[in-house]
C-alpha positions as CSV (number, residue, x, y, z in Angstrom):
1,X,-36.3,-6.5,-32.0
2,X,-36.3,-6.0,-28.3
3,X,-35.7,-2.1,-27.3
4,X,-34.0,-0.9,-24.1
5,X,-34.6,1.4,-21.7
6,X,-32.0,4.3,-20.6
7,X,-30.2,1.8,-18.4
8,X,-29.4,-0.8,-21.2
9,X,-32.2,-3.2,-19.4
10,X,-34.2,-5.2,-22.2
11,X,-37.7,-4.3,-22.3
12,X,-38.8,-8.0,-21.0
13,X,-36.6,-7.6,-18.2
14,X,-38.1,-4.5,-16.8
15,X,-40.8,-6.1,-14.7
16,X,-37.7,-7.6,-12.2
17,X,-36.1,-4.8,-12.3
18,X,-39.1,-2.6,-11.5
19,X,-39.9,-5.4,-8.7
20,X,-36.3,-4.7,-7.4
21,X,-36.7,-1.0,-8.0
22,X,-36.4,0.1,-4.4
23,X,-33.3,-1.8,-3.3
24,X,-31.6,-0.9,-6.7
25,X,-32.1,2.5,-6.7
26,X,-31.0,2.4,-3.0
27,X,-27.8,0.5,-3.9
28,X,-27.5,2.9,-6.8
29,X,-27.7,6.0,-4.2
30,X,-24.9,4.6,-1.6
31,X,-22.8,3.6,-5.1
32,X,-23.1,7.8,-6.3
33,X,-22.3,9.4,-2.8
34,X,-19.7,6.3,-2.0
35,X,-18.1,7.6,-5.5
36,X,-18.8,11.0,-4.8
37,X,-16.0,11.3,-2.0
38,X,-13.3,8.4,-3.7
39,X,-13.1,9.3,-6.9
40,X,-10.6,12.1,-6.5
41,X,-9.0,9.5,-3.8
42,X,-8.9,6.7,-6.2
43,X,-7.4,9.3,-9.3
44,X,-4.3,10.1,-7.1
45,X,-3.8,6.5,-5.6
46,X,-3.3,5.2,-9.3
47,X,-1.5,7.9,-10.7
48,X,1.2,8.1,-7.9
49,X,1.0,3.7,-7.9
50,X,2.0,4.3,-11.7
51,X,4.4,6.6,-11.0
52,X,6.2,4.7,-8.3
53,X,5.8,1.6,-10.3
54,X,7.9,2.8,-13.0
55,X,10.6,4.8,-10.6
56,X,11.7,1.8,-8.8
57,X,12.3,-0.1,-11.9
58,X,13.9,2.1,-14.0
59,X,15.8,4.3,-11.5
60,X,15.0,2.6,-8.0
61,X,14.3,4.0,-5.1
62,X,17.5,5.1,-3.7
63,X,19.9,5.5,-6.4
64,X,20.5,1.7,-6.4
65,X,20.1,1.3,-10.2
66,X,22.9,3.5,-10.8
67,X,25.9,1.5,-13.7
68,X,29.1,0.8,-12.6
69,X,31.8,-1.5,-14.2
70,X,32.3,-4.3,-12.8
71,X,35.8,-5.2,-11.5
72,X,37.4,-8.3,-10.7
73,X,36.5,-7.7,-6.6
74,X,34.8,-5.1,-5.0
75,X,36.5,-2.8,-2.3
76,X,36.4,-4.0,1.5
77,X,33.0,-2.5,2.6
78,X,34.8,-0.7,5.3
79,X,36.7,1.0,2.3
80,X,33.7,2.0,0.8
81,X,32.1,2.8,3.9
82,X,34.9,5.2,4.9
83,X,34.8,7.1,1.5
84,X,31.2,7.9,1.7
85,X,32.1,9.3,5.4
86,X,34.5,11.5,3.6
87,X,31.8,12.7,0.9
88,X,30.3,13.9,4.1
89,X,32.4,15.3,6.5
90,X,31.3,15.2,10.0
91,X,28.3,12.6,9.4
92,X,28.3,8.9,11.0
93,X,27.6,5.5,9.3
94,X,24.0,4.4,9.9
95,X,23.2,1.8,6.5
96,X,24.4,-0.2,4.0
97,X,22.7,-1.6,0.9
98,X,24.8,-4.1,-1.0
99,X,24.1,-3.6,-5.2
100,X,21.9,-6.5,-6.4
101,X,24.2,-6.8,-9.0
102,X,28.0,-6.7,-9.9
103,X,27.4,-4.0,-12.1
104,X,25.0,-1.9,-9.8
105,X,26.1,0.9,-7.3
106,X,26.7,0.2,-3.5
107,X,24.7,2.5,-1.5
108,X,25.2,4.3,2.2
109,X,23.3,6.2,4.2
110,X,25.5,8.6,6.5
111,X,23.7,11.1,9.3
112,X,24.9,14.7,10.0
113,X,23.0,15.8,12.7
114,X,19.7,15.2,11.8
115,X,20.4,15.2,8.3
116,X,20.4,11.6,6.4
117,X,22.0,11.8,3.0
118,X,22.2,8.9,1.0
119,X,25.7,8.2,-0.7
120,X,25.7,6.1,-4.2
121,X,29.2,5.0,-5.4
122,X,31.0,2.2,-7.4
123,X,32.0,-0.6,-5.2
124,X,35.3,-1.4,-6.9
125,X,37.0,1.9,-7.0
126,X,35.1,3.9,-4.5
127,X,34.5,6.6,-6.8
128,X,31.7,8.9,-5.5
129,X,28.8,8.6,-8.0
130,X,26.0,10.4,-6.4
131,X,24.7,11.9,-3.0
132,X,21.1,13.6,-1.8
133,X,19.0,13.8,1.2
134,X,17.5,10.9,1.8
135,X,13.6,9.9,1.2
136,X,13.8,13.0,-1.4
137,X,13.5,11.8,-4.9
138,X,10.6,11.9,-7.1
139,X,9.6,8.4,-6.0
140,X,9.5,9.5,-2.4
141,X,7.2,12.4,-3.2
142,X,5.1,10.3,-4.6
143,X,4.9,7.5,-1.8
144,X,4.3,10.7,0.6
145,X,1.0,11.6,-1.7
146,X,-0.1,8.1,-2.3
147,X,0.2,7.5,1.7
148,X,-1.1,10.9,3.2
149,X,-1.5,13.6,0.7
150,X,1.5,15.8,2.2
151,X,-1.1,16.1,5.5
152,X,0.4,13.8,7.9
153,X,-2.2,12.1,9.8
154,X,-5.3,14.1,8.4
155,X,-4.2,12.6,5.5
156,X,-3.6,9.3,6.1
157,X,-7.1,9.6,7.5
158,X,-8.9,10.7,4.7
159,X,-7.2,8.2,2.3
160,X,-8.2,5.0,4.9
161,X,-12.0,6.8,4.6
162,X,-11.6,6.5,1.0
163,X,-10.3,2.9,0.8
164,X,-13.3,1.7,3.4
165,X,-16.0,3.7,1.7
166,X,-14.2,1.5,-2.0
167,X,-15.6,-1.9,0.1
168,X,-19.4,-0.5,-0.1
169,X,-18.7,0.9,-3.4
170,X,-17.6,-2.7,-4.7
171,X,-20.5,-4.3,-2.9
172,X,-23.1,-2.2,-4.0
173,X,-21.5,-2.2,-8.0
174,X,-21.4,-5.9,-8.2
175,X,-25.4,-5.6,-7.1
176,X,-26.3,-3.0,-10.0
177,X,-24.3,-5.1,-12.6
178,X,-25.0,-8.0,-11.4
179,X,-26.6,-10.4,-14.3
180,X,-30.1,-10.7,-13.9
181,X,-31.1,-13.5,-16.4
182,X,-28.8,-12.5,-19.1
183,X,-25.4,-14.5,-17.8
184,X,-22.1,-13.6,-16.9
185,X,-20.8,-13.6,-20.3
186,X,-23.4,-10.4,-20.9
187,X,-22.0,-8.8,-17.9
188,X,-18.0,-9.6,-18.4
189,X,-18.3,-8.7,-22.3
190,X,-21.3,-6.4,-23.0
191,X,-22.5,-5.1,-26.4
192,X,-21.5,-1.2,-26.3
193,X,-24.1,1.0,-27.1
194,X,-23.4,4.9,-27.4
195,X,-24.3,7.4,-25.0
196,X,-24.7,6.5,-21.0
197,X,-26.0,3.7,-21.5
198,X,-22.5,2.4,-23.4
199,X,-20.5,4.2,-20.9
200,X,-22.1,2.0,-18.2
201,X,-22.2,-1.1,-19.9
202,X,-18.3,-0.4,-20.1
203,X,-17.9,0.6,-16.1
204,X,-20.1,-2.0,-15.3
205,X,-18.4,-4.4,-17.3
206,X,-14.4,-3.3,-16.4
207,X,-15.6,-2.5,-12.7
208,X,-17.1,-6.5,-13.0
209,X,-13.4,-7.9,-14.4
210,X,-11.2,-5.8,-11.6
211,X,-13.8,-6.2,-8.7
212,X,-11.7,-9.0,-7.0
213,X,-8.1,-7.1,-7.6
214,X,-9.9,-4.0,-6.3
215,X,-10.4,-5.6,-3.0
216,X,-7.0,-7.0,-2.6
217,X,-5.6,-3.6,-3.3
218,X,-7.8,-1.7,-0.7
219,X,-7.4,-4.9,2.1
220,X,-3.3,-4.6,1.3
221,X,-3.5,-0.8,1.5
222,X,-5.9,-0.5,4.4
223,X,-3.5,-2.9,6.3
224,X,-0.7,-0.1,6.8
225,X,-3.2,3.1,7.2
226,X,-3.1,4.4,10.9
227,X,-6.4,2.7,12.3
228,X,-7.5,0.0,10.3
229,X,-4.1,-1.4,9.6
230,X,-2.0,0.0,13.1
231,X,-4.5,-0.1,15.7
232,X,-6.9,-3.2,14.4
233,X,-5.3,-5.8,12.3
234,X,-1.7,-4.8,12.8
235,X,-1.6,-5.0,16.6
236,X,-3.2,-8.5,17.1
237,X,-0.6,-10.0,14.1
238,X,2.6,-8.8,15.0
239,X,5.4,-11.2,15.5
240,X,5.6,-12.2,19.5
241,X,8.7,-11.2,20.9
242,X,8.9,-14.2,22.7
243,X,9.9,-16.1,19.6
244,X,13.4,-14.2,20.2
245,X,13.9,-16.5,23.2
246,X,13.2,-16.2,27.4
247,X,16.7,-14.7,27.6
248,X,17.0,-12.4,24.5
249,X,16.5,-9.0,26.6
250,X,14.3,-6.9,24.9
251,X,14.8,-2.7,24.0
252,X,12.5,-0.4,24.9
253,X,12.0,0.5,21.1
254,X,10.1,-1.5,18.3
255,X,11.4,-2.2,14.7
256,X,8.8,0.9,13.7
257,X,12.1,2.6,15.0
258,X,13.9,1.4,12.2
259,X,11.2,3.4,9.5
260,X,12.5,6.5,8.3
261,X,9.7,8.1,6.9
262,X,8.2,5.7,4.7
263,X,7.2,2.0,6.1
264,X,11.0,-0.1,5.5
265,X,10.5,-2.6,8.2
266,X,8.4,-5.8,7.6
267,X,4.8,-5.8,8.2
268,X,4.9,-8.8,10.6
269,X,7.7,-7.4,12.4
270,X,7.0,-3.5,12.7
271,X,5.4,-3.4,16.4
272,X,7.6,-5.8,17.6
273,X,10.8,-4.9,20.4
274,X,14.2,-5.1,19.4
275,X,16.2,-7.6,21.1
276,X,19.1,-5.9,23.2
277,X,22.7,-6.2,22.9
278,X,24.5,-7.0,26.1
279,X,24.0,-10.2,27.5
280,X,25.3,-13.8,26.6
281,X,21.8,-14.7,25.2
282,X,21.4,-15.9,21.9
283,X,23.0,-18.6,19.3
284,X,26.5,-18.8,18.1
285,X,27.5,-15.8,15.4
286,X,31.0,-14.7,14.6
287,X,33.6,-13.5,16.9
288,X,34.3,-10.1,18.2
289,X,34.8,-7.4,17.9
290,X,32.1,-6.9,15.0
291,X,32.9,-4.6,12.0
292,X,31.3,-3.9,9.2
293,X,33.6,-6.2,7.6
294,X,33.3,-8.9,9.6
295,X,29.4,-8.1,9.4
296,X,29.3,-8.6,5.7
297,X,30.9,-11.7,5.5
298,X,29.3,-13.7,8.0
299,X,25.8,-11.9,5.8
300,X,27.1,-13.5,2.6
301,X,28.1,-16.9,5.1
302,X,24.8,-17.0,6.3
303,X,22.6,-16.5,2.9
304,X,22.5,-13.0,2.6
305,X,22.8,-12.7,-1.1
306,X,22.8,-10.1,-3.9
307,X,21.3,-7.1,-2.3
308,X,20.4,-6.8,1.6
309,X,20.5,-4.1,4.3
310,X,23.2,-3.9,6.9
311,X,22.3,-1.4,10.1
312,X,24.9,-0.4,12.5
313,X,24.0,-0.7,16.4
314,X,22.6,2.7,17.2
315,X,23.0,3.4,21.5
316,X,24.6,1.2,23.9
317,X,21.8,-1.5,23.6
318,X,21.5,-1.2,19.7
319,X,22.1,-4.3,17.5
320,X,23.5,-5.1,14.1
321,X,20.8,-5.5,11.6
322,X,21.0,-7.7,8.5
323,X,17.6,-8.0,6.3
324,X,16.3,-9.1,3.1
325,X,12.6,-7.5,2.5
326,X,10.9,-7.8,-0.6
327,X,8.7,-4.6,0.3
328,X,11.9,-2.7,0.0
329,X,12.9,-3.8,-3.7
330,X,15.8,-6.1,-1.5
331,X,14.8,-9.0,-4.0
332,X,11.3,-10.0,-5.8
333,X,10.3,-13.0,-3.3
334,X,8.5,-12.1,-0.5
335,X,9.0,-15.7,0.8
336,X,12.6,-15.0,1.0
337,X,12.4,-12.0,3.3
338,X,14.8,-12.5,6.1
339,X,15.6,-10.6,9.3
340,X,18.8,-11.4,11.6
341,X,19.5,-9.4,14.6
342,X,22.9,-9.8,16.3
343,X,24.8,-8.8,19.4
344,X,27.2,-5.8,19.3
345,X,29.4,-7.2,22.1
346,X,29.4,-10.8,21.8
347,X,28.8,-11.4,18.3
348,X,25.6,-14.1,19.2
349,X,22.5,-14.1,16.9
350,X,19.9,-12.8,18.8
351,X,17.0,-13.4,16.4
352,X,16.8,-14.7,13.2
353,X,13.2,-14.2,11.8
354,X,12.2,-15.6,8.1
355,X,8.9,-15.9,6.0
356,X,8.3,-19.3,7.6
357,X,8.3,-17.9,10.9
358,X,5.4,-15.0,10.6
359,X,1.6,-15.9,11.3
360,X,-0.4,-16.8,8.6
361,X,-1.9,-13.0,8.4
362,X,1.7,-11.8,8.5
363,X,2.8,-14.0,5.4
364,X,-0.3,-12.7,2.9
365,X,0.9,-9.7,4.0
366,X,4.3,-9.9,2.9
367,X,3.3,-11.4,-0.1
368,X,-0.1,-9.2,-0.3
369,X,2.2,-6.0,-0.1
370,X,4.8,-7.4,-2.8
371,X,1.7,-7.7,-5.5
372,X,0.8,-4.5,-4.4
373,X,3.7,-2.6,-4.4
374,X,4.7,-4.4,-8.0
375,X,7.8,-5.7,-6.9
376,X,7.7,-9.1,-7.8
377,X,9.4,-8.5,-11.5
378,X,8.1,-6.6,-14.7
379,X,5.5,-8.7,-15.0
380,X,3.9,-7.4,-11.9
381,X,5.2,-3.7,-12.8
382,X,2.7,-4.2,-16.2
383,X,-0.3,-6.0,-14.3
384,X,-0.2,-3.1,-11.5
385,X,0.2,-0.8,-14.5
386,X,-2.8,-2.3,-16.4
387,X,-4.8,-2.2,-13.1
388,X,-4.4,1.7,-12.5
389,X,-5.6,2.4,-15.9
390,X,-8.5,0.3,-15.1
391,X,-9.2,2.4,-12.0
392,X,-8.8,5.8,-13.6
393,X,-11.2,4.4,-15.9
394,X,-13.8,3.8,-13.6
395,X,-13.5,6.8,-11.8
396,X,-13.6,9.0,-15.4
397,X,-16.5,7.0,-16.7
398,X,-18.4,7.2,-13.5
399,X,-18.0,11.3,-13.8
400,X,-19.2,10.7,-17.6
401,X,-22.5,9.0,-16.3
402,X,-23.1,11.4,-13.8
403,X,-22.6,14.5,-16.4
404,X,-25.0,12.5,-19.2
405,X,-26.7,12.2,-16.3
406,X,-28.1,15.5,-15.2
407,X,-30.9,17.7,-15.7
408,X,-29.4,19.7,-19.3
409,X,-27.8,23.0,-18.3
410,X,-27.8,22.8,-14.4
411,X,-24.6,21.5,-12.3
412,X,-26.7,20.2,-9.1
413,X,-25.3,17.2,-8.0
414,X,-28.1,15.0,-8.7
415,X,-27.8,11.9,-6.9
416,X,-30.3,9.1,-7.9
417,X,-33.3,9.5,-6.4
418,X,-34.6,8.1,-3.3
419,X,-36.9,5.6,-3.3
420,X,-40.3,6.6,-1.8
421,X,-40.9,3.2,-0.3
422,X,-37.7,2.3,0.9
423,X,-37.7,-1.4,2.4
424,X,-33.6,-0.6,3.6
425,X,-34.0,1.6,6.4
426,X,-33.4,-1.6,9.1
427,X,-31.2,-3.0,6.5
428,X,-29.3,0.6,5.9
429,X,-28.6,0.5,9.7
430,X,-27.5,-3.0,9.8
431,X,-25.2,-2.6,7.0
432,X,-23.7,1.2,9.3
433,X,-23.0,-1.1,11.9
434,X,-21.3,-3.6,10.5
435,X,-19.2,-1.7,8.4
436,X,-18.7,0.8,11.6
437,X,-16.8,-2.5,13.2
438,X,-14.7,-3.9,10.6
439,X,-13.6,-0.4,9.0
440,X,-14.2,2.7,11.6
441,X,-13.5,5.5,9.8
442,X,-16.0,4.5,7.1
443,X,-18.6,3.5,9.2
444,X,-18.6,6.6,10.8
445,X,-18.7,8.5,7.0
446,X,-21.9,6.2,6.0
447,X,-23.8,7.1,9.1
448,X,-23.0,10.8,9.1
449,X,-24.2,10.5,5.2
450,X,-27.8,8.4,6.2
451,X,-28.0,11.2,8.8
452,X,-27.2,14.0,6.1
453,X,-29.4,12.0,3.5
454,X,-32.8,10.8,5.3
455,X,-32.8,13.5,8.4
456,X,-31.0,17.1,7.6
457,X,-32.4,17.2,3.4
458,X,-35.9,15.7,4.6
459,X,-36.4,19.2,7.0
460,X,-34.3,21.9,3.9
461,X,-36.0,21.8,1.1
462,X,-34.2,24.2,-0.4
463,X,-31.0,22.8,0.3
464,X,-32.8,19.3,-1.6
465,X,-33.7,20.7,-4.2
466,X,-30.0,22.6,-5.1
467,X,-29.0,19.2,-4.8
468,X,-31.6,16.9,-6.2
């Protein structure tokens, strides 16, 4: 019978793994303070993803799911439009979001000031079926948590730190489970002992399985945080506004303008200038003057099917906006996102952007944020499901280690301990820099930890030995 050591390692493996000793108790050490900050980070990320996950199907985000019977026609949309006016008295048309199905509620968003309220009623009778401030359902708090813990940009900051550090806490997993002469069907399906050494074999073995998904999730979330996603990859991938045409005049905003809290406009497109209304560039659209009638129908003429958003021109340069956008629950394929653009005056399409159009970066994104965001049908609702439990696993049976982990009786936080002969110092550098340039924020957490971990405990014993 061959016994094992604490770490599940079979006795005649522990001569590699002693020879390995220094860089896997150094991998071990960035894997403990990597977890150290994210778990918490990575806990609230899968509980609000559940939660939204479930919202939007069930209720939607914006009252869309609400029943209706269906009639033999709907009402004229300016019918509608006008009787969600009236719901609101003194407020202006700014939206309209078409049902995705015959027996689904039309939806309108009407501005009072600076208050949007979102007005949910059946298409065929007009009858007012439900109204609230806008971006203020249980979904929306959610989305705020998941995207910046109700902190605004600190936030958003402290979530892209935890979604960079997740890349060296993937990396340096994969090395301490990585099968060392026992094969990959040891590693994906272990034996389960009990005690740690179970618990690991199970982390090691789950955290193995959703490695890959793990990364897509973090590269896909990373890609709309504020310096990663806005300032790095974002602003060298957006859509060139030259594609509109040399005489499409351009506004002085960018489709980020049409975000209302949450992110609403495509990826590809969100840095990107409006076109202007107010010249005679552009392609042939419908004739003027343009109502939200007229608007509608030249939509359905043109493709716009089922559900899709309808803005109204906002300022004397504004346009009329029609799109279809997966990441807003408009359909569930991303390759059938769609945005048209067209004059307020003339009636001329002044862009007309689809999923064939964006960059290659821009299309995994629009596909990338669909699997992310589950809304590509149930079936992606129960896979994103099946991933959070997997992550709240992870973090809960990484805090189990830890607590099997230390000294009886004592709640020091006890990271693994430093090798004396560590070979990595060049190498820990190397691996700072690197990860300094592809994710800022986190290179600039893992040097201020090497700094905290090999200079500041090195000259405060004390402060070592609370901690050790």
């Amino acid at each position: 019978m061959v016994s094992t050591d604490l770490t599940g390692t079979p006795a005649r493996d522990r001569s590699a793994a002693a020879a390995a000793s220094p860089f896997y108790r150094a991998a071990w050490r960035w894997h403990f303070y990597a977890g150290l900050y994210i778990i918490p980070f990575f806990i609230m990320l899968a509980l609000t993803g559940m939660a939204m996950l479930w919202i939007a199907w069930i209720d939607g985000r914006d009252g869309e799911r609400l029943p209706v019977t269906p009639q033999e026609a709907p009402l004229a949309v300016s019918v509608q439009a006008e009787a969600a006016l009236t719901a609101i008295p003194g407020s202006h048309l700014v939206q309209y979001i078409a049902p995705r199905a015959p027996d689904l509620a039309a939806i309108f968003r009407v501005d009072q000031g600076e208050t949007a309220t979102m007005v949910a009623l059946a298409p065929y009778t007009a009858e007012i079926l439900a109204t609230f401030p806008r971006r203020s359902g249980w979904y929306d708090l959610m989305d705020n948590i998941h995207g910046d813990l109700l902190l605004g940009v600190t936030g958003d900051r402290m979530i892209e730190i935890a979604a960079s550090l997740g890349m060296v806490l993937i990396a340096t997993g994969l090395y301490l489970w990585w099968p060392r002469g026992t094969g990959f069907a040891r590693a994906l399906l272990p034996r389960i002992g009990r005690g740690r050494a179970g618990w690991r074999a199970l982390h090691g073995a789950v955290g193995l399985w959703v490695s890959v998904i793990l990364v897509f999730f973090l590269v896909s979330g990373l890609s709309w945080s504020g310096v990663w996603g806005e300032k790095i990859v974002q602003a060298w991938n957006q859509f060139p506004a030259g594609k509109w045409g040399v005489d499409v005049p351009l506004s002085d905003s960018t489709h980020a303008s049409m975000n209302h809290g949450p992110k609403e406009v495509p990826w590809a497109l969100e840095q990107t200038p409006m076109p202007a209304s107010g010249s005679d560039a552009g392609t042939e659209g419908l004739a003027a003057p343009l109502t939200v009638d007229t608007v509608d129908a030249f939509a359905r003429r043109i493709g716009f099917d089922g559900r899709y958003q309808m803005n109204v021109p906002r300022g004397d340069t504004g346009v009329w906006t029609l799109s279809r956008d997966s990441m807003n629950t408009d359909s569930t394929d991303p390759t059938a996102d769609r945005t048209t653009h067209i004059d307020r005056y003339t009636g001329r399409i002044l862009a007309d952007v689809r999923y064939e159009d964006y960059s290659l970066f821009g299309k995994a994104m629009a596909v990338g944020i669909a699997l992310h965001m589950g809304t590509l049908g149930l079936w992606s609702v129960l896979a994103n499901t099946a991933f959070c439990l997997s992550v709240l696993f992870l973090c809960i049976s990484g805090v189990i280690m830890w607590w099997k982990r230390r000294p009886r009786g004592q709640l020091r936080l006890s990271p693994p301990p430093l090798p004396a002969d560590l070979p990595l110092w060049r190498g820990a550098v190397l691996t700072g820099l690197v990860v300094s340039l592809a994710f800022p924020l986190a290179g600039l957490t893992l040097i201020a930890v090497l700094l905290f971990d090999l200079v500041l405990l090195s000259r405060l014993p004390r402060l070592r030995a609370r901690l050790a």
